[in-house]
MARBA-3410 file (N, C-alpha, C, O; in Angstrom, 1 decimal):
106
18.0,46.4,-9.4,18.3,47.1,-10.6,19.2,46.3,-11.6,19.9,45.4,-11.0 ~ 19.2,46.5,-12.6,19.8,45.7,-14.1,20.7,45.9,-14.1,20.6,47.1,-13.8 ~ 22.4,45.4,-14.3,23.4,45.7,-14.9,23.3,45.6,-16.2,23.1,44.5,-16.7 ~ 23.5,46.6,-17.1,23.6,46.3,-18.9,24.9,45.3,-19.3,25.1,44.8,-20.4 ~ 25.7,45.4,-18.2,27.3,44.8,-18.9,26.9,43.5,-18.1,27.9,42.7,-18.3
25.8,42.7,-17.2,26.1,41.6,-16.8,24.7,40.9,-17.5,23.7,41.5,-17.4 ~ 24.8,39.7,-18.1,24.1,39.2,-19.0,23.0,38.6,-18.6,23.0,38.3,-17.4 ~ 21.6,38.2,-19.5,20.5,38.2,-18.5,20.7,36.5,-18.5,21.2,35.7,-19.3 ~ 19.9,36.5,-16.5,20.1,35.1,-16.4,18.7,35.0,-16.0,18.1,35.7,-15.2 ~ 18.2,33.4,-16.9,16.9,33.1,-16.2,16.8,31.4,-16.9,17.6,30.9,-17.7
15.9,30.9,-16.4,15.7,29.4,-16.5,15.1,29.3,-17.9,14.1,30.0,-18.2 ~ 15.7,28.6,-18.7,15.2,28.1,-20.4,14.9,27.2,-20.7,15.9,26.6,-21.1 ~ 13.7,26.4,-20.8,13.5,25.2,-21.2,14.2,24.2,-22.3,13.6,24.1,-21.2 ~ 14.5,23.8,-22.7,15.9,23.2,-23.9,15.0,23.3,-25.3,15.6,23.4,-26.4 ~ 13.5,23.3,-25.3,12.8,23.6,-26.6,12.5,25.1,-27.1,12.1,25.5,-28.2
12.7,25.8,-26.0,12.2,27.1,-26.7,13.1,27.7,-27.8,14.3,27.4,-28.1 ~ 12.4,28.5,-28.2,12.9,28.9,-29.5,13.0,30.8,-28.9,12.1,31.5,-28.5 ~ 14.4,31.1,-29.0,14.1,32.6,-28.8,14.7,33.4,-29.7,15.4,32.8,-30.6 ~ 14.5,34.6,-29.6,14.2,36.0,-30.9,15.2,36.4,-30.4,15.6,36.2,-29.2 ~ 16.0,37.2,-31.5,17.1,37.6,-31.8,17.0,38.6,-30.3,17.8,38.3,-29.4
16.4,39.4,-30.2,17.0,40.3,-29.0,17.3,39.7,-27.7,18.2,40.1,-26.9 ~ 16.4,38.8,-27.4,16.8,37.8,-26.8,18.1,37.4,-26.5,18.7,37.4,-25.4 ~ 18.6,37.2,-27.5,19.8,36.2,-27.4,21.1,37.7,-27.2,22.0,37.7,-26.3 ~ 20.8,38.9,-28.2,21.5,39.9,-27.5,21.4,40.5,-26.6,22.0,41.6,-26.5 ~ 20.7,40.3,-25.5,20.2,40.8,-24.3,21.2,39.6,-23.6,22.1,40.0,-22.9
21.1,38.3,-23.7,21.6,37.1,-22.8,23.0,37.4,-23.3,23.5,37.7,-22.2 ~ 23.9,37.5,-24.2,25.3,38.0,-24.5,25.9,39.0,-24.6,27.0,39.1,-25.1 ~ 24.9,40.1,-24.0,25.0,41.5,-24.3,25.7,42.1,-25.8,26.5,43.0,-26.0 ~ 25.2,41.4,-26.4,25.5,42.0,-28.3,24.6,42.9,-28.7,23.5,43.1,-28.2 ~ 25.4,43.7,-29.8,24.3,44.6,-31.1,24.0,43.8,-32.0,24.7,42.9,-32.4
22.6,44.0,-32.4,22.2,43.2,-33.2,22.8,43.1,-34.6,22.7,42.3,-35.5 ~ 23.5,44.0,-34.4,24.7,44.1,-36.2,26.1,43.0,-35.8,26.7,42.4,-36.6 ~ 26.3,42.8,-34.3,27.2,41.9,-33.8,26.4,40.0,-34.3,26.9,39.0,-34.7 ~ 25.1,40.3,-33.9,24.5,39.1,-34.2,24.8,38.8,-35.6,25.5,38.0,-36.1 ~ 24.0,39.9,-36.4,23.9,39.6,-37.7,25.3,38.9,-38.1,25.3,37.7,-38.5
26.4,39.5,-37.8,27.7,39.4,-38.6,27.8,37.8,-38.2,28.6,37.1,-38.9 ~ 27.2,37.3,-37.2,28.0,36.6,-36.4,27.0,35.3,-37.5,27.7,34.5,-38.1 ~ 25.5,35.1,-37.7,24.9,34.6,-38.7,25.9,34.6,-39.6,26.9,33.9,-39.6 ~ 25.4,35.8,-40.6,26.7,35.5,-41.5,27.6,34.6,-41.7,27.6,33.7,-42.5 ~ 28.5,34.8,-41.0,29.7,33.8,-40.5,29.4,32.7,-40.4,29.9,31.9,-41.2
28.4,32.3,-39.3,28.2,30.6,-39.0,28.2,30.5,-37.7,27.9,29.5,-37.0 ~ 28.8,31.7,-37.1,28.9,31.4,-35.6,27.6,31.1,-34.8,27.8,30.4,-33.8 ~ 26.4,31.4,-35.1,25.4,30.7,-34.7,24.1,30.5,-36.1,24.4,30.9,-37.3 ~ 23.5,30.1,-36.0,22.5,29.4,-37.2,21.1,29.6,-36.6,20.6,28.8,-35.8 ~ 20.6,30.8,-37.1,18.9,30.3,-36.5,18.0,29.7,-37.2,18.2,29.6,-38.4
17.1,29.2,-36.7,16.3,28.1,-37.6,15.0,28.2,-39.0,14.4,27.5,-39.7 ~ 14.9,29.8,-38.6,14.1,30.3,-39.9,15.5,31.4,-40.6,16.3,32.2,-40.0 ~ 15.4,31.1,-41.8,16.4,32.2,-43.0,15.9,33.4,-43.0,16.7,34.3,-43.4 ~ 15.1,33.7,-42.8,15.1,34.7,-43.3,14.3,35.8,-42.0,13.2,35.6,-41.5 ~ 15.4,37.3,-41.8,16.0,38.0,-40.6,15.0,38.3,-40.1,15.2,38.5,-38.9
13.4,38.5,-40.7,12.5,39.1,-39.5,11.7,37.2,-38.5,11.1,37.0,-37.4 ~ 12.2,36.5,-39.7,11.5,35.1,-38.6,12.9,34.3,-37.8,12.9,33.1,-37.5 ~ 14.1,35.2,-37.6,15.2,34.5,-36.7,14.7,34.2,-35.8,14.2,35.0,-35.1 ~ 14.8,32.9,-35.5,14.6,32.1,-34.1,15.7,30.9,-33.7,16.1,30.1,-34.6 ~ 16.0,30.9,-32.5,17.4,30.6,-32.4,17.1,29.4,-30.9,16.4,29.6,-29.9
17.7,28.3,-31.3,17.3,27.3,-29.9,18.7,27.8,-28.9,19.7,28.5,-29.0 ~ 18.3,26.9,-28.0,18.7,27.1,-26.7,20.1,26.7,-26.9,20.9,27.2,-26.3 ~ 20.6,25.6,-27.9,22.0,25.1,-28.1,22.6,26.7,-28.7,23.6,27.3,-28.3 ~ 21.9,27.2,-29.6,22.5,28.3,-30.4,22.8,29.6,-29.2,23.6,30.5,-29.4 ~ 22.3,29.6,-28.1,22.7,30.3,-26.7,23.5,30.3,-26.6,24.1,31.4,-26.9
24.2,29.2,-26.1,25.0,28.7,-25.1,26.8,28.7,-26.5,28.0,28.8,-26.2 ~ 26.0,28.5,-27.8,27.3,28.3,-28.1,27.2,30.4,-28.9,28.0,30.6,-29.8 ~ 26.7,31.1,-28.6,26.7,32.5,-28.8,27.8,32.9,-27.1,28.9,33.4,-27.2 ~ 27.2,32.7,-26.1,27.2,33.0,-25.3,29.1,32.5,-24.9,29.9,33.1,-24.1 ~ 29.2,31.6,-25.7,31.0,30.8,-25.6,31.6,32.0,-26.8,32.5,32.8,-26.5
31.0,32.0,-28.1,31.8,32.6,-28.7,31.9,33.9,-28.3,33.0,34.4,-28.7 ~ 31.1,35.0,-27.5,31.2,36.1,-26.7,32.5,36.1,-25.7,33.3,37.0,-25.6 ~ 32.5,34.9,-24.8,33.8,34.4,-24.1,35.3,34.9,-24.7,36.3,35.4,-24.3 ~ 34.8,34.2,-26.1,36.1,33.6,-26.7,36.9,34.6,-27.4,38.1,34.8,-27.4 ~ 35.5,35.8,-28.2,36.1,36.9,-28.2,36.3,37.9,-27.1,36.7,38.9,-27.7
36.2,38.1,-25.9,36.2,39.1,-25.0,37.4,38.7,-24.0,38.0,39.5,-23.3 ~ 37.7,37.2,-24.1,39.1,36.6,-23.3,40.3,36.5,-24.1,41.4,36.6,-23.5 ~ 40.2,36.2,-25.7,41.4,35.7,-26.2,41.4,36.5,-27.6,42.1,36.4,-28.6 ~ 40.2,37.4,-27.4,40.3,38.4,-29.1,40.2,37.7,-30.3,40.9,37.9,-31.2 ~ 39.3,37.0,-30.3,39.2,36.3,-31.5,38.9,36.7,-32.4,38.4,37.8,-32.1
38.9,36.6,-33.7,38.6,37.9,-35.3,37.3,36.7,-35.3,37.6,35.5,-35.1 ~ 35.9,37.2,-35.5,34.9,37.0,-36.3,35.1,35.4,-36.9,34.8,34.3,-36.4 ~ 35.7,35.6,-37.8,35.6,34.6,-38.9,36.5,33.2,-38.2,36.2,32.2,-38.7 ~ 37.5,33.1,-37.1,37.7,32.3,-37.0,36.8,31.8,-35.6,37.4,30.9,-35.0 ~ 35.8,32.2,-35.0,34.9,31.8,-34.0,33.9,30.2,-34.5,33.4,29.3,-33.8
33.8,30.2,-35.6,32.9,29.2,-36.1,33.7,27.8,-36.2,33.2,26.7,-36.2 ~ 35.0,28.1,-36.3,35.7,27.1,-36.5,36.4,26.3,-34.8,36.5,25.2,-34.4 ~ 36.6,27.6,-34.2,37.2,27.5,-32.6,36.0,26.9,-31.8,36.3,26.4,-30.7 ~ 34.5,27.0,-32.3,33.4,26.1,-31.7,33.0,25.1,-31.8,32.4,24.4,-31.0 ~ 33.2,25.0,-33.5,32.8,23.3,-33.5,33.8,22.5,-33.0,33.6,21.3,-32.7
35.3,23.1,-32.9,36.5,21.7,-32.5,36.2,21.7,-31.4,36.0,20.6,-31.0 ~ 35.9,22.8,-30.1,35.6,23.0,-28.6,34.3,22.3,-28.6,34.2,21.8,-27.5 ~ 33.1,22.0,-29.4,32.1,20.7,-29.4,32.4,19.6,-29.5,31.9,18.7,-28.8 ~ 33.5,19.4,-30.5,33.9,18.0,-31.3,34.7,17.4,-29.8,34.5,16.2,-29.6 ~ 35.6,18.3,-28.7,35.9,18.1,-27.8,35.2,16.9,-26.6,35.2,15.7,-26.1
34.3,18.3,-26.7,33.1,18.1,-25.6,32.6,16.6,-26.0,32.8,15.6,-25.2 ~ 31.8,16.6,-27.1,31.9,14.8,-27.1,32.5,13.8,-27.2,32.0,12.7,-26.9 ~ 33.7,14.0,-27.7,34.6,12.9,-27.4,35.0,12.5,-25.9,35.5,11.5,-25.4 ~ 34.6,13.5,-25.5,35.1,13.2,-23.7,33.7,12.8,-23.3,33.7,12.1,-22.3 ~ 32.8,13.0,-23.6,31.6,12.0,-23.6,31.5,10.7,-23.9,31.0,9.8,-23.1
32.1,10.6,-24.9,32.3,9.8,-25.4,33.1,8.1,-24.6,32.9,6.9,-24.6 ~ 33.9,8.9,-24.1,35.1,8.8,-23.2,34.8,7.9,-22.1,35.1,6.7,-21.8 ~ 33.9,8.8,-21.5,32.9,8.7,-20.3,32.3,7.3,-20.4,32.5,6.4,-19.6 ~ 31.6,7.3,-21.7,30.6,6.0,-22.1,31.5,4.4,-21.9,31.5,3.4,-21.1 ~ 32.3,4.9,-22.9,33.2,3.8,-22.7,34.5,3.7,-21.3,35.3,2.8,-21.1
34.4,4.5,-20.7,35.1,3.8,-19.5,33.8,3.4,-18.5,34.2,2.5,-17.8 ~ 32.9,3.7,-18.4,31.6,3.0,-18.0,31.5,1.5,-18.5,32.0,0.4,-18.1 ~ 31.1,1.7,-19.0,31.4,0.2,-19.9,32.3,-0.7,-19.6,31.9,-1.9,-19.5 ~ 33.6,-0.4,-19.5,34.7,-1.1,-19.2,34.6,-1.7,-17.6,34.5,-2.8,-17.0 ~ 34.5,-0.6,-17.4,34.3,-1.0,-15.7,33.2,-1.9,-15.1,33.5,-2.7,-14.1
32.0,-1.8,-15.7,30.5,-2.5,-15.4,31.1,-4.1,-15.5,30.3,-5.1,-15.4
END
């Protein structure tokens, strides 16, 4: 049987493109939570306009953080777009990181 409060988990290929309920089904959102969250910037789907929203697999995962970010630390809306790209800009600099201490070492 389904938990409604635990989020759906299943294998996604990194090209698909999925539809808005989708993505509030995988973060357990209302679609007025989506909308606002568009709006804002917190995620970007790749058609403008609301009945052809289609949203890639990166726009998931960084939906699925900003749900985190508000449900662990209370974040207001409007500052989630900004608390995700520096938590990206992170992420690859320690990539980044990685590369070049590879390098060093070889």
């Amino acid at each position: 049987m389904h938990n409604n409060d635990s989020p759906v988990t299943e294998i996604i290929e990194p090209d698909t493109e999925l539809d808005p309920s989708t993505i509030c089904r995988a973060c357990n959102l209302s679609s007025e939570v989506l909308i606002e969250w568009v709006e804002a910037g917190v995620v970007e789907p790749r058609e403008s306009g609301r009945r052809e929203w289609r949203f890639s697999v990166a726009q998931l995962q960084r939906a699925r953080a900003a749900r985190r970010l508000q449900r662990d630390l209370e974040l207001h809306t409007s500052s989630l777009p900004v608390v995700l790209d520096l938590l990206e800009e992170v992420q690859q600099l320690r990539h980044r990181v990685r590369m070049l201490e590879r390098l060093i070492d070889d």
